[in-house]
N, C-alpha and C positions, 0 to 999 in steps of 0.2 A: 390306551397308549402303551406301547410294548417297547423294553421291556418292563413287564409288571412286579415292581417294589413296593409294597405301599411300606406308612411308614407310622411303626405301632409303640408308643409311647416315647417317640425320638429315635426308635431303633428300627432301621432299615432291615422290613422282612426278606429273605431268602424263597421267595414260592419256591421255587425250581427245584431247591433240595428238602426243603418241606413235603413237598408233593414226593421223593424220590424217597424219603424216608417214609412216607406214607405206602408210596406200590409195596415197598418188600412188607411191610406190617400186614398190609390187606390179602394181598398174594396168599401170604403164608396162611395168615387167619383164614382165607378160605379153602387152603388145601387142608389142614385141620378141619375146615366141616365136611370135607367132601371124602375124606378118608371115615371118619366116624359114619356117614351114612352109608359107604359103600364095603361090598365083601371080598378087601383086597386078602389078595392069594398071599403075600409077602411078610413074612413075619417084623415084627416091629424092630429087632434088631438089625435085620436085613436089609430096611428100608432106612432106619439110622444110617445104615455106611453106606447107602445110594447118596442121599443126600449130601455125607459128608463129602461124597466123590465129588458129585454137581456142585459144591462151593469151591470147591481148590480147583476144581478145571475152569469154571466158570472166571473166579480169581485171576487166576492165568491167563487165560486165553483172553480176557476184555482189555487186558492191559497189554499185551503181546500187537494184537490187531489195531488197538487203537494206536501203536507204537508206527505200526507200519503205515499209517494214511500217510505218514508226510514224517519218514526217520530222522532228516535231515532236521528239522522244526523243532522235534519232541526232543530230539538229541542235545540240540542247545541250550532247551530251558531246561536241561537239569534233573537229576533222579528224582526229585518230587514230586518235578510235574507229570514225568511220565507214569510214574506210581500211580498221581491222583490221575490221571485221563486212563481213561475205559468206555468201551461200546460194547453196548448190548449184544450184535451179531457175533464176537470174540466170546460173551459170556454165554447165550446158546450152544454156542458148535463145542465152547471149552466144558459146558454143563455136561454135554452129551456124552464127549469122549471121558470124561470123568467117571458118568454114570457107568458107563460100556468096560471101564476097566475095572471098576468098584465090583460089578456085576463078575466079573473074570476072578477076581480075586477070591471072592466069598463063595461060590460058584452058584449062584443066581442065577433061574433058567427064566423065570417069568418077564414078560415085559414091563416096566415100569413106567412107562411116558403117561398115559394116560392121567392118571391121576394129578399131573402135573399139568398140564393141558392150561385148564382154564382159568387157574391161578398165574399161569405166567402169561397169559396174553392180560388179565387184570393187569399184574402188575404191569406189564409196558406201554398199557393203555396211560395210567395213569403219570405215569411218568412222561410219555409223549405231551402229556397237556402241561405238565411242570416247565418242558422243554419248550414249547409253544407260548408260557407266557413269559420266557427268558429272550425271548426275541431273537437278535444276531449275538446273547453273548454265549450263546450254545451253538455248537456248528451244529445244526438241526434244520437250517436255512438255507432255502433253494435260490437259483441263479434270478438277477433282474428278468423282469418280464410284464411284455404289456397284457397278459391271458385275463380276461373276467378276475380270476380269483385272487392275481396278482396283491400284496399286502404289503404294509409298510411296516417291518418286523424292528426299526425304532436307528435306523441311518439314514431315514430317507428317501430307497428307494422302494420300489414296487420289485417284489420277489414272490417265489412261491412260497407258500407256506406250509412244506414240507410235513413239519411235524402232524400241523391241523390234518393235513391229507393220510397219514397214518391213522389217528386218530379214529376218523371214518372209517377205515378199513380195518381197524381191529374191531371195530365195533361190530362190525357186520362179520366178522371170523369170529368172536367171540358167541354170536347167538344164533351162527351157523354151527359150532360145534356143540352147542347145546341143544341143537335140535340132535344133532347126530349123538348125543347122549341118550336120545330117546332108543336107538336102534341100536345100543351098543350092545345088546346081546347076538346082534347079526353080523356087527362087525369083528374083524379078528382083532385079538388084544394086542393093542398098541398105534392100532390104525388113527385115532385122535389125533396122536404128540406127532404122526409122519405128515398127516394133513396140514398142522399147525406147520412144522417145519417147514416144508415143501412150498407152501402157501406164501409162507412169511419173507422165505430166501426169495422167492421169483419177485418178490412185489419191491423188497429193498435193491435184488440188482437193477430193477426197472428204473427206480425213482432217484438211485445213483446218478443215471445219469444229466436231472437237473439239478443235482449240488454243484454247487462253484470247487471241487476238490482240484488241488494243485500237483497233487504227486500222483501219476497218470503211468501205468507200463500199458503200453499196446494198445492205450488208450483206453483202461479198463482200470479202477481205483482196487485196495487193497477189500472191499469193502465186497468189491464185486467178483473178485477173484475165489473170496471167501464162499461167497454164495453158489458159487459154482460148482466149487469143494463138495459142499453139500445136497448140492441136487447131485454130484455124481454120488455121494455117500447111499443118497435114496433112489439111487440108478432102480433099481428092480421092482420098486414099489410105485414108480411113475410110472414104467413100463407093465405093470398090472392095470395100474388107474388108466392106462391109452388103453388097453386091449381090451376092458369093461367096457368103456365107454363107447368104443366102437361097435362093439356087440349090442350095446344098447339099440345106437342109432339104426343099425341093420335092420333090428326088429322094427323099430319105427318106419 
């Protein structure tokens, strides 16, 4: 029965923020083993002030984007509310431009993303399922629908269930890039975190469009606008990935 409360010594558990305090612990915990096993180029103070970039852009930009799904809404309830609401796709793109300026600043020539990679699809994995047992009190829930997989997320009706469907698909990006961890000496540094992006933006503008979102330009949500942003950011490196792959098929 969703959504999922239970209730521990009279006190009504929180999973959804339980679990969301769990992804960054874990995330991190494993970019810590993945830094000690591996022989990053970036000296430890240089990577100190990436990161410190990736939290103040990331900060920014979840609570910016998540402002813009629906201004009018956020606007009414109030500086607090809008403080506490944020979306993950505002804290990627805001991470990014973070790291990109951090990197400008200190003058940082190596790529960074990688090492980041597979700690942040952990964490949003795990998060995603926080989100999925919160039911409809997380906007994480898709439009009614009579589809097979259709789910009663705890109003009633049959909806998609969004989250779940991430879910699966991080799972299956997470031990795809771990394969491609196997080749990462063939790959050029950085090519993971563009994989992961590239991947992550095409699948959230897709699945946009069975959320029930209300505030709509051109009939595209802010969410998708975003995505967009950032496929043109990775403009070059798509048009690498088409031209490889073409040449693949040719040989075939």
């Amino acid at each position: 029965m969703l959504p999922f409360e239970p209730i521990l010594f009279g006190i009504k558990i929180n999973v959804h923020l339980l679990l969301e305090y769990l992804a960054f612990f874990a995330g991190f915990r494993y970019y810590i083993v993945l830094r000690r096993k591996s022989n990053d180029k970036i000296s430890s103070n240089n990577r100190l002030s990436i990161l410190i970039g990736a939290v103040f852009g990331a900060l920014f930009f979840s609570r910016l984007v998540a402002f813009l799904e629906n201004p009018e809404f956020h606007y009414q309830q109030g500086w607090l509310h809008i403080l506490n609401n944020k979306t993950i796709m505002g804290g990627l793109f805001g991470g990014l431009l973070g790291v990109e300026l951090s990197k400008k600043i200190i003058g940082e020539k190596q790529s960074s993303g990688d090492l980041f990679t597979l700690p942040i699809i952990l964490g949003i994995l795990i998060g995603r399922i926080g989100c999925f047992l919160a039911g409809i009190k997380e906007f994480t829930y898709g439009k009614e629908t009579s589809f097979i997989l259709g789910m009663d997320l705890g109003d009633g009706l049959k909806r998609h269930p969004i989250a779940l469907y991430e879910v699966f698909f991080l799972l299956f990006l997470f031990f795809y890039v771990l394969k491609l961890c196997q080749k990462k000496a063939m790959l050029e540094n950085g090519t993971l975190f563009k994989i992961f992006m590239i991947t992550y933006f095409s699948f959230r503008f897709c699945i946009e469009f069975i959320k029930p979102n209300t505030f709509l330009i051109l009939g595209l949500s802010s969410i998708q606008y975003l995505c967009l942003i950032c496929l043109v950011y990775y403009a070059k490196t798509i048009k690498k990935g088409l031209v490889y792959a073409r040449k693949k098929l040719y040989v075939l």
